[in-house]
N, C-alpha and C positions, 0 to 999 in steps of 0.2 A: 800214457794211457793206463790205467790204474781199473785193480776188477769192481776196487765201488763203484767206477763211472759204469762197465760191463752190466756188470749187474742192475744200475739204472737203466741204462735202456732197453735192456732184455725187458724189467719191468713195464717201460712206459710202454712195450708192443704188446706185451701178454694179457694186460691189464683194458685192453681195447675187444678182449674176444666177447664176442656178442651176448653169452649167454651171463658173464658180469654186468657189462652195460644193463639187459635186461632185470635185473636185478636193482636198479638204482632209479629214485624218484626223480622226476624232473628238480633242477637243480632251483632255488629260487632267486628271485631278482636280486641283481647287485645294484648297491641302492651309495651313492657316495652324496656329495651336498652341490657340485659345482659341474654345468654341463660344459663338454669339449666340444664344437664341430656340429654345426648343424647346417642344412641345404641352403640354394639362395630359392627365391620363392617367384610364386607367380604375383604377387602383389608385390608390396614393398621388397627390395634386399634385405638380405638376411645374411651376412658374411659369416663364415668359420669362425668361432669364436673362438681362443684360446689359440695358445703356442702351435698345439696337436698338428703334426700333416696328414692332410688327408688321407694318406695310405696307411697312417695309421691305425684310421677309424673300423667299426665293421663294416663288411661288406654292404650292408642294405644302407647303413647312410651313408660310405663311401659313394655309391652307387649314386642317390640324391646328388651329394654335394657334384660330383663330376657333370650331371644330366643338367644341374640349375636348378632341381626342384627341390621342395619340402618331403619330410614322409608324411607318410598321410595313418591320420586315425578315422575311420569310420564307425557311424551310430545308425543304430535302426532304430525304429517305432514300431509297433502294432496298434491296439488300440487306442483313442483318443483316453488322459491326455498326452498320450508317447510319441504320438506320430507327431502331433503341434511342437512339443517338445522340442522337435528333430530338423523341421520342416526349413529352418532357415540354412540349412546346411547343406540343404539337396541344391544341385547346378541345374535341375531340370525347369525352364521357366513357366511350365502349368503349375507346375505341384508350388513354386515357390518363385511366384512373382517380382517378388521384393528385390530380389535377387542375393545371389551368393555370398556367405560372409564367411566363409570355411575359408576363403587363399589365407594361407601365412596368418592367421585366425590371432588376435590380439599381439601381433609382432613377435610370435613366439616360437617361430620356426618352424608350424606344424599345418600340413592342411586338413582340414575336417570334410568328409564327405556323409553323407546319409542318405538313408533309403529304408521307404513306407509303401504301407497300402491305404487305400482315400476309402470314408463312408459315407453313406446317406443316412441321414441326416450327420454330419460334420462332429457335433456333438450327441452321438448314439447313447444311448445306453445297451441297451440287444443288437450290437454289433453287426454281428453275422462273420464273413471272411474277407469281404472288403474287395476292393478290385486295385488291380496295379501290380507293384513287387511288392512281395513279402507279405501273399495275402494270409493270410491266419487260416492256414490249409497244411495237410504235413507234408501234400506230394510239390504245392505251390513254393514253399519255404525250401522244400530241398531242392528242389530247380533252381530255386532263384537265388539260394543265400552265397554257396561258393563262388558263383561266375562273377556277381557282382562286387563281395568283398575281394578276389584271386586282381581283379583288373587293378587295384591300387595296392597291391602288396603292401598293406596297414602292419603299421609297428603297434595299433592298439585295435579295440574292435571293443564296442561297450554297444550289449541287446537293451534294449528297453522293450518294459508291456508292462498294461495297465492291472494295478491290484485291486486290493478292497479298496471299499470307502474308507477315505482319511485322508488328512495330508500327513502322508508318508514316504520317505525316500529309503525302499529298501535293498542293500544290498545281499541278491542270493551267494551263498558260500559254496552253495550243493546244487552241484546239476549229476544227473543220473543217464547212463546208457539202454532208457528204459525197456523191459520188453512188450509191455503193455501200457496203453496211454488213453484217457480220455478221448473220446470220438470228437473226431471234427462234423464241418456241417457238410460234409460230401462223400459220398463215397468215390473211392475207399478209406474208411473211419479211420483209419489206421496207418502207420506211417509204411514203407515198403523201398526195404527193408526193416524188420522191427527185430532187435532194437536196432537202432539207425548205424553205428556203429561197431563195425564187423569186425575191426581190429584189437577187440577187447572183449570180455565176458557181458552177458546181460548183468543189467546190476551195477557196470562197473562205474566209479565216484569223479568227477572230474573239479575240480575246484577253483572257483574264483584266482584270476590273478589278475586282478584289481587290487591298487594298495586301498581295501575298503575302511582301514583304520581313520587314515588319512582323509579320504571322500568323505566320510561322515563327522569328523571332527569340524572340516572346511563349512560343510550344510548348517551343524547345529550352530557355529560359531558367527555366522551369518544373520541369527534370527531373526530370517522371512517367514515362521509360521509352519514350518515344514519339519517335520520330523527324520531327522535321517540315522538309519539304525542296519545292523548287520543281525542277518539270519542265517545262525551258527549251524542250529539244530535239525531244522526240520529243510526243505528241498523245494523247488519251483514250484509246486504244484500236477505237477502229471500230463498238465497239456501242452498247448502250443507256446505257453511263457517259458517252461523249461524245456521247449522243442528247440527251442532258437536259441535261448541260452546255451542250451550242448552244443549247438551249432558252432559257436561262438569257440568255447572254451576249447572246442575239440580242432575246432582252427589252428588256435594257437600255439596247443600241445605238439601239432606238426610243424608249427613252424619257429617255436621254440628257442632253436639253437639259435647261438649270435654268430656262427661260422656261416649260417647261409644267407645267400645273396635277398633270402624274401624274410629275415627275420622278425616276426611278431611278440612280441616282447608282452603284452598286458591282454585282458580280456575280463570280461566278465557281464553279470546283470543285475539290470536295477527292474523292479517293480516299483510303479509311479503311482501312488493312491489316486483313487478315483475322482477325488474331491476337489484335487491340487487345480487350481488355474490355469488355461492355457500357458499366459503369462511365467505366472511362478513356477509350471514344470522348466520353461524354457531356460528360469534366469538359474534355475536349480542344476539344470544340465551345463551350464558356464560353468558354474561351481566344480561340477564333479570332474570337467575338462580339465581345468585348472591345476587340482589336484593328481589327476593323472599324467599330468604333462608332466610335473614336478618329478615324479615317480620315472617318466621318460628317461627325462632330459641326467638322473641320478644312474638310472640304467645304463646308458650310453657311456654315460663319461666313466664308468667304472668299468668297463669291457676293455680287456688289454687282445688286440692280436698281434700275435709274435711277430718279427718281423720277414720279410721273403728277399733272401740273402742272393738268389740268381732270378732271369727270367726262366720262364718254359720254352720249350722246343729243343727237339721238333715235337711237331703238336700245338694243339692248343689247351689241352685239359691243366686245371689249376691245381694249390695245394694249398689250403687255408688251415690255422691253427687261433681261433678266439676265444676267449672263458675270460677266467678270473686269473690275476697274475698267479705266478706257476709258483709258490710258498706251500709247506706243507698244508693240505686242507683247501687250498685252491683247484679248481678242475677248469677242463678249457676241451671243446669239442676239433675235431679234428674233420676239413670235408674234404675229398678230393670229389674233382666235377669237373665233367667235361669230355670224356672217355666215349669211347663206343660201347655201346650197348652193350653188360656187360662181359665186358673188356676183359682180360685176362692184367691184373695191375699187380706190382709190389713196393710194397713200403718198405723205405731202405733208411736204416737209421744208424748213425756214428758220430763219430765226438770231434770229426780231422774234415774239415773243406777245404786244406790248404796243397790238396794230392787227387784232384779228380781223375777217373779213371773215361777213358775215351772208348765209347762201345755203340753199334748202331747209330753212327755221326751224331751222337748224344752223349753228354757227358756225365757220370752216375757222383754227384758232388760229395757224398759223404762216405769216402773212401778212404780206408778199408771199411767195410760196412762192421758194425757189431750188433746190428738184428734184422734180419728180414722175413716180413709178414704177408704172406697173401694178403688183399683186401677183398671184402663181398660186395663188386661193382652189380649195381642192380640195370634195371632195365633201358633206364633215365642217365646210364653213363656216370652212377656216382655210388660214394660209398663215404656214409659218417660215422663217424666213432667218436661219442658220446662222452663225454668225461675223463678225461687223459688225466691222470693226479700228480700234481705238482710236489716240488719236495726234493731231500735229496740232496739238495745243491751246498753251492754255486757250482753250477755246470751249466754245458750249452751241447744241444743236442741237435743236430743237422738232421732235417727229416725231407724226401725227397720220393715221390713217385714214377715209378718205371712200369709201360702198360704197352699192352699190343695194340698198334694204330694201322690198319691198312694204308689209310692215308700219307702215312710217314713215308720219307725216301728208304729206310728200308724196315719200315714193318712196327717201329717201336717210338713210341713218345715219351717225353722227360718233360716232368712238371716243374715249374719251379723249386727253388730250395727253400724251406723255413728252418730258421734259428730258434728252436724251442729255450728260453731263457726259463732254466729251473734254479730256484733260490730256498733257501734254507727252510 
């Protein structure tokens, strides 16, 4: 046991304190060329592709591949032509008679779901808010947008609404935490809470993470007629286009991390020109699927999580380590979950699993320890820490959680073990 490895781990615990983490931008997509592991599906099978074992995978397609299903991306509409757009994606048999073409959606291992609001006259001009989900209302949209994106835990989430006249396919860059917003057609004008999200300053910038290069390159290179282009500069608009967009974006910024079990990886919005064809929005929104899947299925396969060296127990709360392989300049989020409300927990961290120490008919595996961390178990039985930095190495670092469990035989539960693999 050598003080550089010491000195490592003291690092990788110090370096988890919240107010660094705060401090660091969401990390961006890891993007590789060849996908590992994807669900089986409700339509055709779809087998794990590639070597990978499943327990390799992250937890949200692990999660798939064990249940049988696909992950799922969902798309909304608002005004026509966005909701047409969207329309064959919805499983509801009014909205979309034809029926469903979202299972396992071009054999590509992904299901698509969507959700709109209907208008009179079909093809509107002076709109109004529409009836259904997702009526183009701020108090209608905030009711309706989490419940119904949360029940598919979507690895994507792409808003649509309708722009100016043109045919235009634009991607917004900039969505805003607004604190003021054009009136809707009801009272109250205004969204409530304004600005919508409280976990941030008014004002604050939420970004596209759509690979929009990609989207628009697929659109122009296509030439149906359609312009597809990225809007760097200016912002959704102030209303309910960039109401739902934040909605969107702000989704996914929670759910982010590829350590948790509901990981949302992409997001973003399109503004659909006015002018676009039913038709051509619809075959333009294939396109941009396409593209985004691509961007997926690159996501996915380049996500390393470490491997879990023992099970848990007593207990059942877990201990997950996934990001980007652990090389200097690689990061990988850390979640423990599953704890009682917060729990009293400690992160125990050492270089030796080959001398566990036997305590609370549980065994503490990375013994002698050389750093231990309180954790901030929150309400929900869990606690992430956001960007662990790789580096360092070749070393391996034994990371294990120890937490007060009433439930326990006698009071204390042990998470499984992870094998942090840190490389040079």
């Amino acid at each position: 046991m050598t003080s550089a490895r010491i000195t490592l781990a003291s690092a990788l615990l110090l370096l988890t304190s919240t107010v660094a983490l705060a401090q660091r931008a969401a990390p961006p997509l890891r993007r590789v060329t060849e996908f590992e592991g994807a669900g089986v599906s409700r339509g055709p099978a779809v087998a794990v592709r590639g070597a990978r074992p499943v327990s390799s995978l992250p937890p949200a397609i692990q999660r798939c591949a064990r249940a049988g299903t696909n992950p799922s991306i969902v798309v909304t509409g608002y005004w026509p032509p966005s909701n047409e757009a969207v329309r064959r994606f919805s499983t509801d048999s009014t909205q979309n008679p034809q029926g469903w073409i979202g299972g396992n959606w071009e054999g590509r291992g992904y299901d698509v779901f969507s959700y709109f609001p209907e208008f009179t006259p079909p093809n509107c001009n002076n709109c109004g808010k529409g009836s259904g989900d997702l009526q183009v209302d701020y108090q209608d949209t905030t009711a309706d947008f989490r419940p119904l994106i949360e029940q598919h835990e979507p690895v994507a989430v792409v808003t649509m609404s309708r722009g100016n006249a043109g045919n235009d396919w634009e991607l917004e860059m900039n969505q805003y935490n607004r604190n003021s917003w054009f009136g809707d057609f009801c009272a109250p004008f205004q969204p409530d809470p304004s600005p919508p999200d409280v976990s941030v300053p008014a004002g604050f910038l939420r970004l596209s993470q759509l690979p929009v290069q990609a989207v628009v390159d697929a659109i122009n290179a296509a030439m149906i007629g359609v312009n597809g282009y990225i809007c760097f500069a200016g912002d959704g608009g102030g209303f309910l286009s960039e109401f739902v967009a934040y909605q969107g974006v702000w989704y996914q910024s929670d759910k982010r991390s590829p350590a948790l079990p509901d990981w949302c990886i992409s997001a973003g919005h399109v503004h659909v020109g006015a002018t676009v064809s039913w038709a051509t929005a619809a075959q333009v929104l294939e396109i941009t699927l396409r593209a985004v899947i691509a961007d997926l299925d690159a996501a996915i396969a380049s996500t390393i999580c470490q491997p879990s060296v023992t099970p848990s127990g007593p207990g059942t709360a877990t201990l997950t380590v996934c990001g980007e392989v652990m090389a200097t300049g690689g990061f990988s989020d850390l979640l423990f979950d599953g704890a009682p409300p917060s729990a009293f927990a400690a992160l125990v961290a050492g270089t030796n699993d080959a001398s566990p120490f036997q305590w609370k008919m549980g065994l503490v595996i990375p013994f002698p320890p050389l750093a231990v961390r309180i954790l901030p178990v929150d309400a929900g039985g869990r606690c992430l820490l956001r960007d662990l930095p790789g580096g360092m190495g070749p070393s391996t670092i034994f990371t294990q959680v120890v937490y007060q469990d009433a439930s326990a035989p006698k009071g204390w539960g042990f998470t499984n073990t992870v094998a942090i693999d840190l490389l040079p």
